[in-house]
N, C-alpha and C positions, 0 to 999 in steps of 0.2 A: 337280783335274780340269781336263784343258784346255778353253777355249773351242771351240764347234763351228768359228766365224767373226770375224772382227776386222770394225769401222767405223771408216775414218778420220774423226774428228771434225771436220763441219763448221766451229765457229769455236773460236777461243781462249776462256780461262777470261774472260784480261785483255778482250778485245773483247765477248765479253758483259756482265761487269762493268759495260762501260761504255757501253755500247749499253739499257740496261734499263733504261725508265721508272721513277718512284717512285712514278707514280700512273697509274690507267686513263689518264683521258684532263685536260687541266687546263680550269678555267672560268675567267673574267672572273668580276673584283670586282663582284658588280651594287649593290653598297651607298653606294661612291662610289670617283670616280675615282683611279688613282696621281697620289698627290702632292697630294692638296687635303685639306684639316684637317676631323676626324670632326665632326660634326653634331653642335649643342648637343644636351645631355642634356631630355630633353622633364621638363616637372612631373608631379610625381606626382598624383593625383586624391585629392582630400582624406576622400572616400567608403571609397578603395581604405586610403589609411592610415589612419582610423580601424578601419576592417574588421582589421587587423592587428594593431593595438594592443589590438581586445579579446579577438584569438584568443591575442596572448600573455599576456594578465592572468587568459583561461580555463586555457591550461596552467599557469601559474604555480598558479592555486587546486588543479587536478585532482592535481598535484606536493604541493601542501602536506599536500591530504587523503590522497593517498599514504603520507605521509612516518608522518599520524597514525595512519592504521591501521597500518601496518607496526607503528609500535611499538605498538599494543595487542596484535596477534597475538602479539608475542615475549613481550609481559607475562603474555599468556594461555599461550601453550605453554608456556613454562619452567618444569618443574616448581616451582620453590621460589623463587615468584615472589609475592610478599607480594600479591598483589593479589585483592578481595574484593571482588565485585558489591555487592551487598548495601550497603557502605559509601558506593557512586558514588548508589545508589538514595534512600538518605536524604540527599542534601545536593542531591538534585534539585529545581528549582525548581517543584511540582505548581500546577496551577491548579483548585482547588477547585469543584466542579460547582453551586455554592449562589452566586458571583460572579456579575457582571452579565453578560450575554450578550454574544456575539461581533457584530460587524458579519454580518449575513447578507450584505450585499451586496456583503463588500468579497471576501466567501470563494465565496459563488454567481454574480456579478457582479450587477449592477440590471440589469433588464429595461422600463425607466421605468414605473414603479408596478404593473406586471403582477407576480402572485403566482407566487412559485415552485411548483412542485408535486413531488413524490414520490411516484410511484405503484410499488407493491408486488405482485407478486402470490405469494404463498404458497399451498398445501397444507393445506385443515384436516384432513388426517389428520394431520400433522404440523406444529401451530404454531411459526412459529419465535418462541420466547419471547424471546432476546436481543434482537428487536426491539422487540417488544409494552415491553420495560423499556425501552429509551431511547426511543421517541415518548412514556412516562411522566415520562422525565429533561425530555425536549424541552418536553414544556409544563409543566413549573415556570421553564424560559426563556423561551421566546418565547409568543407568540399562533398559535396552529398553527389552523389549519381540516380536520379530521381527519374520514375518509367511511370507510366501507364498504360493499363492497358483493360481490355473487355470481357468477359468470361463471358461463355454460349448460353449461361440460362438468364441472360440481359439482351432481348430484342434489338433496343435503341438507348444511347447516351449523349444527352446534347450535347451542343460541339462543343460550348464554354468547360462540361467537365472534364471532356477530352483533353481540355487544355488548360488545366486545373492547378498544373505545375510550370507554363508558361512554355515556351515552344525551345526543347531540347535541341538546338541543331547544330554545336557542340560539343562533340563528341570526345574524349581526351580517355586513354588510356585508363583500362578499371581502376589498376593497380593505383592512379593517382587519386582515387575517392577516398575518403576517409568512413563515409557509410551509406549503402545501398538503402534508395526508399522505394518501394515497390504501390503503387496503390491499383489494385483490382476492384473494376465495376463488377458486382456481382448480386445477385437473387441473394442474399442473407436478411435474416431479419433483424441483425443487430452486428456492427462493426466488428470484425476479428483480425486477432494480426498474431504474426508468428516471428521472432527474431534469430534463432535456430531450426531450422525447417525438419533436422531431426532429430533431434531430441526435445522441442522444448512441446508442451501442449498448448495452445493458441490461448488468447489471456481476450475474452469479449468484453463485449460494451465499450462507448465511446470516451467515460470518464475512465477507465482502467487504464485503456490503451495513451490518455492523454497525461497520464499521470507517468505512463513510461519514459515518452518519449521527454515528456519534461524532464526528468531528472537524469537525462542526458545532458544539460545544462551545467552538468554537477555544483548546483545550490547548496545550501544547507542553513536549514532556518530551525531554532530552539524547538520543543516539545511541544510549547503554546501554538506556535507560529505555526508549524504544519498540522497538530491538530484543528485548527479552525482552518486551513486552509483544506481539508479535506470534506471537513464538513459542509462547505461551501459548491465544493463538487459534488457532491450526493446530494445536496438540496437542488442543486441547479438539473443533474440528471432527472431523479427520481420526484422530486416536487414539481418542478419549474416545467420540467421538461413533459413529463411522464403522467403529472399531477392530475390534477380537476382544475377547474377555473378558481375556484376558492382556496384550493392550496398556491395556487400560482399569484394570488391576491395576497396573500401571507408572505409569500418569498418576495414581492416585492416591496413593501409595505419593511421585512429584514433590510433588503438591500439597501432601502432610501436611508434609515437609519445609521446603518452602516456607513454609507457612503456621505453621512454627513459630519462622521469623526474625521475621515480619513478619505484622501484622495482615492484611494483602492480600495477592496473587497477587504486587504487582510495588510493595512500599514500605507506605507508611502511609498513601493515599488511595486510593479504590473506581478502579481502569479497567475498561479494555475491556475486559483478560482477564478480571475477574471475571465483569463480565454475562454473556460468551460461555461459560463455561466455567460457571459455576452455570446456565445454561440447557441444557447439554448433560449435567449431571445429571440434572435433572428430565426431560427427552427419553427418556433410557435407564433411569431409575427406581433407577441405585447411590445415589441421595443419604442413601438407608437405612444402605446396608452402608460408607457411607465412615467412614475412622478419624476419630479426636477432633479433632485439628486441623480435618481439615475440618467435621467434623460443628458445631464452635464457628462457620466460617467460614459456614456457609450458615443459620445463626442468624441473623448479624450483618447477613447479606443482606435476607434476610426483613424482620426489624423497619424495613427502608424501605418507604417506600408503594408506590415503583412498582415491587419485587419483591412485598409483599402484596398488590396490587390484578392482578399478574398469577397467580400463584397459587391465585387464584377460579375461575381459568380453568380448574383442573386437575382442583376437586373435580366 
């Protein structure tokens, strides 16, 4: 189709070419003049290079731990991959709850001779027993100054909880406690505790707070050994505890299995997950209807004192 109209073209291809900037518009060097030699290299700040060298020695670690999960994942997914928890559990280094106590100060910090304190406040329509068992663990270690007492939006607390911590009368010098435990009966719907009353924000639920007070123990078990030992608390809370009947058929149905490797929940020494999880028996009342395994396991429980001495609490 022909054009309507032709334009003769005002310049040549060649004259444009050569007529067309490479840039908008050009600037002056403001940095230093043409022809005079670039400015010595200024020192580095020795703050600045340190600051670098420990960001590269933090990637290097994050890399390394990388490198070791990675290979546990492929050891774990590979179907026919020889590798058996169970095995890592027993050649773990446990530290035995009957040893000499942890530094409080070095895991709470020192407060220069001011006592720590733990205050609690639970529910007695529903004690949380996994505590009541470690503030029992807690003073075969340390010197503990242990109170109780009643908050106004709690009517009535029977008398056994009143006396939950046995009968204070006893009295010795604060300064000679090594840690204040506080537990308050109170209207909450779920256990809270605070170990800095200001500045810390309260840390709820009964498996959090028992995970605190444990590792007041200062234990220390491999990456296998506390991750299943956690696992075993949040099944015992949120299944066992919190579940349906059908989920709480699964966790024990876990547990018999478990408990038929090993004397314990997680190896051949008592943790966390037992208190927690034998405590969420008793809370829901299957400790009747559980299989042999466990039904041996919360024998073994018992025969300690600070499972029998809480158990008083129950008749």
């Amino acid at each position: 189709m022909p054009a309507m109209y032709k334009v003769r073209p005002l310049h040549s291809a060649a004259v444009l070419a050569e007529h067309l900037p490479s840039c908008m518009y050009p600037l002056p060097n403001l940095h230093r003049a043409p022809g005079t030699a670039a400015p010595p290299q200024e020192e580095v700040d020795p703050s600045l290079q340190a600051l670098e060298s420990r960001q590269e020695e933090i990637l290097k670690r994050l890399y390394e731990l990388k490198s070791a999960v990675d290979g546990l994942s492929k050891m774990i997914q590979t179907p026919d991959a020889d590798f058996d928890v169970t095995n890592i559990i027993q050649t773990d280094e446990f530290s035995p709850l009957s040893t000499n106590g942890a530094d409080l100060d070095l895991m709470l910090g020192k407060d220069y001779g001011a006592l720590k304190d733990v205050v609690i406040n639970a529910n007695p329509s529903l004690p949380p027993l996994s505590l009541l068992v470690i503030h029992s663990l807690l003073c075969e270690r340390y010197k503990i100054l242990s109170a109780v007492h009643t908050h106004s939006s709690v009517k009535s607390v029977p008398e056994n909880l009143l006396k939950c911590f046995g009968e204070q009368t006893k009295k010795q010098p604060r300064h000679e406690y090594q840690l204040g435990f506080t537990l308050i009966w109170k209207d909450v719907p779920k256990p809270q505790m605070k170990f800095s009353i200001q500045t810390m924000c309260p840390i709820e639920g009964e498996g959090n707070i028992a995970r605190f007070l444990f590792s007041l123990f200062g234990q220390k078990y491999n990456a296998v050994t506390s991750t299943l030992i956690d696992s075993w608390v949040d099944t015992a809370i949120f299944q066992l505890k919190e579940g349906s009947s059908k989920e709480r058929g699964a966790v024990l149905r876990s547990m018999n299995a478990a408990l038929g490797k090993s004397p314990w929940l997680v190896g051949n020494e008592l943790t966390l997950a037992d208190v927690v999880a034998w405590s969420a028996l008793q809370q829901t009342g299957t400790a009747s209807s559980a299989p042999a395994n466990v039904q041996k396991w919360i024998k073994s429980c018992e025969n300690l004192a600070p499972f029998s001495s809480v158990m008083k609490l129950l008749e």
